[in-house]
VEXDREN-2710 file (C-alpha; in Angstrom, 1 decimal):
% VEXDREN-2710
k/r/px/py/pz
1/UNK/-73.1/-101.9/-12.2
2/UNK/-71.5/-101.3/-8.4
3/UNK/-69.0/-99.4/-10.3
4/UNK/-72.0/-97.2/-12.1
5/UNK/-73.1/-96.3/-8.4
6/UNK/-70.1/-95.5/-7.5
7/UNK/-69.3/-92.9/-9.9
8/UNK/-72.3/-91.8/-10.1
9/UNK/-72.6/-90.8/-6.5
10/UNK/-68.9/-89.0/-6.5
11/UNK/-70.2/-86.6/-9.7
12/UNK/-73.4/-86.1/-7.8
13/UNK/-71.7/-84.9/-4.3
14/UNK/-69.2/-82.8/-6.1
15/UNK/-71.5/-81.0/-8.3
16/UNK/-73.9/-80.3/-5.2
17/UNK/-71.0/-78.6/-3.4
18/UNK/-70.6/-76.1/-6.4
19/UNK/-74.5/-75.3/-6.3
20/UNK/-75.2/-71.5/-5.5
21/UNK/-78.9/-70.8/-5.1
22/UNK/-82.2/-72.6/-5.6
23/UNK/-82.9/-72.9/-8.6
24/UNK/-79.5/-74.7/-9.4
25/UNK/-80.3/-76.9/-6.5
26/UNK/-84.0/-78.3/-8.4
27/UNK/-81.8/-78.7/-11.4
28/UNK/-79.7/-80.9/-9.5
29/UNK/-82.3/-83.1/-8.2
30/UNK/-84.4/-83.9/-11.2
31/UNK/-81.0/-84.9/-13.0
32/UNK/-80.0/-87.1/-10.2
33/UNK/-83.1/-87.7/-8.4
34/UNK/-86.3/-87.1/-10.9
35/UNK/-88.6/-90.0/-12.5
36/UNK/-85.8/-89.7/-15.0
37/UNK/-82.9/-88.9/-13.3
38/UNK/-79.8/-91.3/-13.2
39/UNK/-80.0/-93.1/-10.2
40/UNK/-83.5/-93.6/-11.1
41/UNK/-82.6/-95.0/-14.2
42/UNK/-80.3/-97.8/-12.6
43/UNK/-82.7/-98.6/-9.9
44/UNK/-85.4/-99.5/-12.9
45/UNK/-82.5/-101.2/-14.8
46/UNK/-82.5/-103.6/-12.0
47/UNK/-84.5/-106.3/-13.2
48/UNK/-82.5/-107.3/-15.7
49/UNK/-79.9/-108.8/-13.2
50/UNK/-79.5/-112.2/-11.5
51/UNK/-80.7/-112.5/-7.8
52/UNK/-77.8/-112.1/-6.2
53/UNK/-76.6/-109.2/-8.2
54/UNK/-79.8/-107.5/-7.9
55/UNK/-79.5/-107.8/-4.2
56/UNK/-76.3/-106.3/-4.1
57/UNK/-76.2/-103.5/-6.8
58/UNK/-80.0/-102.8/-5.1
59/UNK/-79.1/-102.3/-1.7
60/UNK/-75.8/-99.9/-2.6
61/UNK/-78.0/-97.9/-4.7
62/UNK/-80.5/-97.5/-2.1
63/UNK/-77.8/-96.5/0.2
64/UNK/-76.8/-93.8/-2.4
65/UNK/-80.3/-92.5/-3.3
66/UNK/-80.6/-91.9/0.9
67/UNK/-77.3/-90.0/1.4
68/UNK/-78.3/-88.1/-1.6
69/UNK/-81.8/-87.2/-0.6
70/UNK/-80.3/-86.4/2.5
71/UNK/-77.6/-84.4/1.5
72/UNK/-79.9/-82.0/-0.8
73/UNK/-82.3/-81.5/2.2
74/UNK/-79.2/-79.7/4.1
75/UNK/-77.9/-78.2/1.1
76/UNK/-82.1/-76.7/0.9
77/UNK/-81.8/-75.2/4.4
78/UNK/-77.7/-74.0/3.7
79/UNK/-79.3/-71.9/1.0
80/UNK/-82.4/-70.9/2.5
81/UNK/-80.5/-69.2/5.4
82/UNK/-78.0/-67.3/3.4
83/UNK/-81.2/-65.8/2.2
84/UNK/-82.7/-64.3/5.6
85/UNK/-79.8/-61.6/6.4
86/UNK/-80.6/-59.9/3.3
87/UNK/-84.3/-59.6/3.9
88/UNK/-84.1/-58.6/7.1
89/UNK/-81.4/-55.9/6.3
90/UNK/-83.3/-55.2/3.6
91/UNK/-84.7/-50.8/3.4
92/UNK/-88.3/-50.8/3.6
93/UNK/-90.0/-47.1/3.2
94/UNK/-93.5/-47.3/4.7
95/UNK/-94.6/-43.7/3.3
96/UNK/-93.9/-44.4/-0.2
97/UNK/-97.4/-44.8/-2.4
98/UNK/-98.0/-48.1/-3.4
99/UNK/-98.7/-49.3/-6.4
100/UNK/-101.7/-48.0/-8.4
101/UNK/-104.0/-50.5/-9.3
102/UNK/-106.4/-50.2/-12.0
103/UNK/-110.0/-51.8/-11.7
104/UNK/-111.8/-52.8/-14.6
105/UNK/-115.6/-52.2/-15.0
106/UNK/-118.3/-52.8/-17.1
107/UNK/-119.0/-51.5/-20.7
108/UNK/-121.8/-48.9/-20.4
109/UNK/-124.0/-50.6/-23.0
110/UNK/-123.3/-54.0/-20.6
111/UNK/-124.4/-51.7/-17.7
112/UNK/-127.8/-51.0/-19.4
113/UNK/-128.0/-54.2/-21.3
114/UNK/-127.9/-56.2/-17.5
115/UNK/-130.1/-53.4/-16.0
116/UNK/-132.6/-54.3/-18.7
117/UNK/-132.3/-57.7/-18.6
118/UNK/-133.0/-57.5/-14.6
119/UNK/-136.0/-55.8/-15.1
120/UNK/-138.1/-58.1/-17.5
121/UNK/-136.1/-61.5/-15.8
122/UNK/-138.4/-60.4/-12.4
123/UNK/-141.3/-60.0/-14.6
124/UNK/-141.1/-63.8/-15.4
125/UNK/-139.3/-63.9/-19.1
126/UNK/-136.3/-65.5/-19.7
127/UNK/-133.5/-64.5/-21.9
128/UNK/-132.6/-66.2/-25.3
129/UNK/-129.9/-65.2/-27.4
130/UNK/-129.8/-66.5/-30.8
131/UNK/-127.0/-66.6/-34.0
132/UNK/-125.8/-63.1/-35.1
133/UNK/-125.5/-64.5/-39.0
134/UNK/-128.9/-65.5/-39.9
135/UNK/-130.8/-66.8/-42.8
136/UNK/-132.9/-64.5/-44.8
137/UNK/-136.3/-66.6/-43.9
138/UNK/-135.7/-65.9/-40.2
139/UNK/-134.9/-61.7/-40.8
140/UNK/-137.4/-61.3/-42.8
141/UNK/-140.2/-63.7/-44.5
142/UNK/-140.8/-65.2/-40.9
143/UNK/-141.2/-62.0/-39.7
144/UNK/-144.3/-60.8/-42.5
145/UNK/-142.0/-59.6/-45.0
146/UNK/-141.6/-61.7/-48.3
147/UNK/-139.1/-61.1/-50.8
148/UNK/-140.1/-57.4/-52.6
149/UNK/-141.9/-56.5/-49.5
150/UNK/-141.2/-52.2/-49.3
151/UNK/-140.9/-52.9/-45.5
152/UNK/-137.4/-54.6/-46.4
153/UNK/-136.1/-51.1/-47.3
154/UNK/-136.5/-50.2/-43.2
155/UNK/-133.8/-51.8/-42.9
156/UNK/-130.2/-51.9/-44.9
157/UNK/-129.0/-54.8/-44.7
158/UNK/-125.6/-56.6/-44.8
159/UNK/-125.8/-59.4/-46.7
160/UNK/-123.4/-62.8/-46.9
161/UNK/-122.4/-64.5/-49.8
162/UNK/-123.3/-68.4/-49.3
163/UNK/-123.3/-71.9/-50.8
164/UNK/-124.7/-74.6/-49.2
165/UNK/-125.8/-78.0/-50.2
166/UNK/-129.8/-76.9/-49.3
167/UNK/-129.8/-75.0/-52.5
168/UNK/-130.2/-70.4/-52.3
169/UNK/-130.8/-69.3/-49.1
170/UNK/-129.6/-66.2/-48.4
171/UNK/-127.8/-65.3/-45.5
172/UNK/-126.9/-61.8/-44.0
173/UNK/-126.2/-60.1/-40.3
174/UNK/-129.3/-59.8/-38.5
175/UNK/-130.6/-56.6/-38.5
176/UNK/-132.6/-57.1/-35.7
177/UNK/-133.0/-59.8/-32.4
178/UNK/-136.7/-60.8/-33.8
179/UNK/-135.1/-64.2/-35.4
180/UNK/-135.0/-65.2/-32.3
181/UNK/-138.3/-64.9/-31.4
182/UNK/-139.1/-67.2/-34.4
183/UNK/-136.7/-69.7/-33.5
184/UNK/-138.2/-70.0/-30.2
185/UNK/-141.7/-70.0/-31.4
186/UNK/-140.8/-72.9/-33.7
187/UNK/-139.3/-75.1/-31.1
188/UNK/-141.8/-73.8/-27.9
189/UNK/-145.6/-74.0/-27.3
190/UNK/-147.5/-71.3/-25.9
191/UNK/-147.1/-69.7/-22.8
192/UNK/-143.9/-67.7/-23.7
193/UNK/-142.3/-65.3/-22.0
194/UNK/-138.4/-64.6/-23.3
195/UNK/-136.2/-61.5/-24.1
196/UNK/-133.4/-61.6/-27.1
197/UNK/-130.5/-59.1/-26.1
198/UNK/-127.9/-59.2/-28.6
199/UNK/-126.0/-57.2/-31.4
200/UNK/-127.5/-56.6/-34.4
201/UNK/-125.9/-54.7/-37.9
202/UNK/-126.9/-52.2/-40.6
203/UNK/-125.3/-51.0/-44.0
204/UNK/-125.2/-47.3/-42.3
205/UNK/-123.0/-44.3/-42.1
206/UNK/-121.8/-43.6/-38.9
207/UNK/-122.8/-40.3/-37.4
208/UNK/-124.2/-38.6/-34.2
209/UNK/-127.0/-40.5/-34.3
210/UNK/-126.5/-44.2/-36.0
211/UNK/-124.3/-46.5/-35.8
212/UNK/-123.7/-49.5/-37.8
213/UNK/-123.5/-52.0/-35.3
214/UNK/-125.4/-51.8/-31.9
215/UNK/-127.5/-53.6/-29.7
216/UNK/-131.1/-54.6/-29.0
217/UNK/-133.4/-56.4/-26.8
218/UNK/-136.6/-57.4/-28.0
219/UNK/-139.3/-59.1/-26.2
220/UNK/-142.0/-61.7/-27.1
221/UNK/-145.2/-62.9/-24.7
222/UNK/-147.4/-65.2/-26.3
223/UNK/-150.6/-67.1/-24.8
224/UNK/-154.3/-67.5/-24.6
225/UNK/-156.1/-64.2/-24.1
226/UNK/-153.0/-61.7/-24.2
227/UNK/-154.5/-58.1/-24.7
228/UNK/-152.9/-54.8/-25.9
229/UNK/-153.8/-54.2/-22.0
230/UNK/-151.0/-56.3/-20.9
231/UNK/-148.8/-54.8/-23.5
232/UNK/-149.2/-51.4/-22.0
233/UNK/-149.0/-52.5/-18.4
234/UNK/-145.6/-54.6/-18.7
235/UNK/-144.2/-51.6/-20.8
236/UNK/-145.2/-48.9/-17.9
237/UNK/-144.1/-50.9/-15.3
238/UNK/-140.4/-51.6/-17.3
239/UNK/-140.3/-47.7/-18.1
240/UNK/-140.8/-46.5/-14.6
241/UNK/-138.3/-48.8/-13.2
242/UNK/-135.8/-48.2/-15.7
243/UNK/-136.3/-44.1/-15.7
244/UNK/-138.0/-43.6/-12.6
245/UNK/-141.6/-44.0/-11.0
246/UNK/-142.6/-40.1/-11.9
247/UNK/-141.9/-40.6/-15.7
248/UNK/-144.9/-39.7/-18.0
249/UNK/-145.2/-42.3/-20.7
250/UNK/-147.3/-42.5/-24.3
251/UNK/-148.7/-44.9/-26.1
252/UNK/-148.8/-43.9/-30.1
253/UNK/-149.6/-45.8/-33.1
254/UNK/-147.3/-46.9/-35.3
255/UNK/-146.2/-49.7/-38.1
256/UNK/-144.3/-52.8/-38.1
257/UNK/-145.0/-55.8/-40.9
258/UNK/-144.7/-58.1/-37.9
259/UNK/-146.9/-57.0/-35.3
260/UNK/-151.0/-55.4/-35.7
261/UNK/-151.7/-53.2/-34.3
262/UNK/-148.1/-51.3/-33.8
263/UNK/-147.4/-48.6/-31.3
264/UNK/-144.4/-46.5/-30.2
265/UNK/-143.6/-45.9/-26.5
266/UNK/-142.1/-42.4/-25.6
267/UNK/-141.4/-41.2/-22.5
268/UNK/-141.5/-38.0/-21.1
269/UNK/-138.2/-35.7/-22.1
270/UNK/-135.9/-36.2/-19.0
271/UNK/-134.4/-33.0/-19.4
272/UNK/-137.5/-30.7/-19.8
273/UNK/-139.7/-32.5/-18.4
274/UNK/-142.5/-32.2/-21.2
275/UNK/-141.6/-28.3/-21.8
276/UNK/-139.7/-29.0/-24.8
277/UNK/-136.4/-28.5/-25.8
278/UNK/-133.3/-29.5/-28.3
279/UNK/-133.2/-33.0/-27.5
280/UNK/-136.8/-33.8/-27.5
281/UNK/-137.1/-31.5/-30.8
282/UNK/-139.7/-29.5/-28.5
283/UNK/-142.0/-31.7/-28.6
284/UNK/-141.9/-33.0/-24.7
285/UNK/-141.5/-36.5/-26.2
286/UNK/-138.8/-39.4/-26.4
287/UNK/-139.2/-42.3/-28.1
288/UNK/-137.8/-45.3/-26.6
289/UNK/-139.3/-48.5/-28.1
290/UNK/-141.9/-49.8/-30.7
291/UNK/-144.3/-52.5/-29.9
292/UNK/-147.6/-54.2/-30.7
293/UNK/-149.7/-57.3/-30.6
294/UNK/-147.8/-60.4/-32.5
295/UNK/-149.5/-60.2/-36.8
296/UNK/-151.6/-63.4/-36.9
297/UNK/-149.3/-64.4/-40.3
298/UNK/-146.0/-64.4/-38.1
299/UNK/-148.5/-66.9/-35.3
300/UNK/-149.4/-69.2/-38.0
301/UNK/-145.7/-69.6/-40.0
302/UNK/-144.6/-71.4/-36.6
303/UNK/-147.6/-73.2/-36.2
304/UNK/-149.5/-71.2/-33.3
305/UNK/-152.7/-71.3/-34.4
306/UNK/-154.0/-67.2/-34.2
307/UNK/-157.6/-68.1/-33.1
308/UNK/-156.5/-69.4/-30.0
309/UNK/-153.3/-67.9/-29.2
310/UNK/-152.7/-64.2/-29.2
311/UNK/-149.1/-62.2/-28.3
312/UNK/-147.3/-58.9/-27.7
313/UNK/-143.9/-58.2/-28.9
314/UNK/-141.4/-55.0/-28.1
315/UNK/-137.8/-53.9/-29.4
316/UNK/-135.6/-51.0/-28.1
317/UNK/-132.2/-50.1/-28.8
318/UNK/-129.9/-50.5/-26.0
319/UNK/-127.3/-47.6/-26.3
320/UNK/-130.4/-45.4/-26.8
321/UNK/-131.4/-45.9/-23.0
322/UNK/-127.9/-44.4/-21.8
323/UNK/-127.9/-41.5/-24.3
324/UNK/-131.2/-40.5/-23.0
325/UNK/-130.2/-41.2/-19.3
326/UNK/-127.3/-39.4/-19.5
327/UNK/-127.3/-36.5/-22.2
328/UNK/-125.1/-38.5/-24.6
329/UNK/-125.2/-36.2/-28.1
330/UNK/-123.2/-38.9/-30.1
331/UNK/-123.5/-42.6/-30.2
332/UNK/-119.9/-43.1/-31.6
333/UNK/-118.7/-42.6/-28.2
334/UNK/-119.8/-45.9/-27.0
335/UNK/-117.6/-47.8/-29.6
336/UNK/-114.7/-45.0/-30.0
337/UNK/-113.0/-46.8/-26.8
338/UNK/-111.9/-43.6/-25.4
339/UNK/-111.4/-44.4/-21.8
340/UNK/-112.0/-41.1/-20.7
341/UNK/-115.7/-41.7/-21.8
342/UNK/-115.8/-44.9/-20.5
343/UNK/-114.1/-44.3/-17.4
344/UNK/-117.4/-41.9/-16.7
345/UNK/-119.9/-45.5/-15.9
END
């Protein structure tokens, strides 16, 4: 075993002479000096001598493992120094331009999406997101619309092929955030306040105008004595903080199977200003969102009993808010991830 040290502190002072930079230098010390190195490995072999051998072999081992540990620490600082002439000789041109760095920055629809979000969070709702592949009950029969109901054709749907041990129950992307509402109103007693941002999918053609996947945020109050008053007055206040306090906004009627009575929100036309024009087909008017107090059916499939507990409910499409902000004439552009576009938010 003396004879082991020995050698194997001659090979490890000879190879550290011939060691030119660094990194040679760490390799050097694991092999000799690391948890598995080969001085390591004799001083754990150790136990398996007698006493007195272990005391010898132990303490010349020792001795070896010091000189070496000493002898890489000068060997560190040797090549460390050779190291400083050439960086202080080194050309260094102050005027050149530095590198340019690039920042990244937030998708548009993000932009808008958090904006919105912001909004209704300080009017007390909270946000819930919910599954982007959902079941057929929570799309649509949850919602007021049975199987062969002719508001299904409002919508084209994708659907998903499934199989699953609870027997037929058709599954498809959501073609709108209102599951969500369900799910919460299934699981939550009144009050409720929440928002459902998220991307939702129709069997479209893309064009100027549609897309066939975008994103939504719909919103759901529900409690004792909730009015179509407090539907209007949460909607005017969003509206004028979103597009300004001197924005015009009307209150028309309108139809969705999940809500009675329905209205549409418009806004005055931000580039006319009610005068009429291409983008608000002359009429003075954009339409931003549709709305309307929660149908008593959709209250009593999750248990909210409709005589006691009444609700409002709103939906918007989110790219819809920049287009209008911002004189967008084709909604591909969000998803064509052109960066000149993007670069433009």
């Amino acid at each position: 075993m003396l004879n082991q040290v020995e050698e194997l502190a001659s090979k490890a002072f000879d190879e550290l002479g011939k060691v030119a930079d660094l990194n040679e230098l760490e390799a050097w010390r694991i092999r000799y000096l690391g948890r598995k190195g080969s001085l390591t490995q004799i001083l754990r072999s150790l136990a398996s001598l007698s006493p007195d051998e272990r005391r010898v072999v132990g303490a010349q081992a020792n001795d070896v493992k010091k000189a070496l540990e000493a002898a890489l620490t000068e060997k560190k600082e040797t090549l460390e120094q050779d190291l400083t002439p050439s960086l202080q000789h080194a050309s260094l041109d102050l005027t050149l331009p530095g590198q340019q760095v690039t920042l990244g920055r937030l998708h548009p629809t993000t932009q808008i999406l958090n904006e919105i979000c912001d909004i209704f969070i300080s009017m007390g709702f909270q946000v819930v997101e919910g599954p982007e592949v959902e079941w057929e009950y929570y799309n649509f029969e949850a919602l007021n619309m049975p199987k062969d109901h002719p508001a299904r054709d409002m919508f084209a749907t994708l659907w998903i092929d499934s199989e699953t041990e609870a027997g037929d129950r058709p599954m498809l992307l959501r073609t709108h955030t209102s599951p969500v509402q369900i799910r919460v109103m299934e699981k939550t007693r009144p009050p409720i306040r929440i928002i459902a941002p998220g991307r939702v999918y129709r069997y479209e053609a893309t064009d100027a105008t549609h897309e066939w996947m975008f994103c939504q945020v719909e919103g759901l109050a529900v409690d004792k004595n909730i009015t179509l008053a407090d539907l209007k007055g949460t909607l005017f206040e969003f509206a004028r903080r979103l597009f300004g306090e001197d924005r015009k906004i009307r209150f028309r009627c309108d139809y969705f199977p999940f809500v009675e009575p329905g209205v549409e929100v418009a806004i005055d036309c931000l580039v006319c200003r009610g005068a009429g024009c291409r983008l608000c087909g002359n009429s003075g008017w954009i339409e931003i969102l549709g709305a309307g107090m929660v149908h008593p059916e959709v209250l009593r499939r999750v248990n909210i009993d409709p005589e006691i507990y009444s609700g409002f409910a709103f939906g918007m499409g989110v790219e819809r808010i920049p287009i209008l902000r911002y004189g967008i004439d084709d909604i591909r552009l969000f998803y064509s991830n052109d960066l000149r576009f993007l670069r433009q938010f």
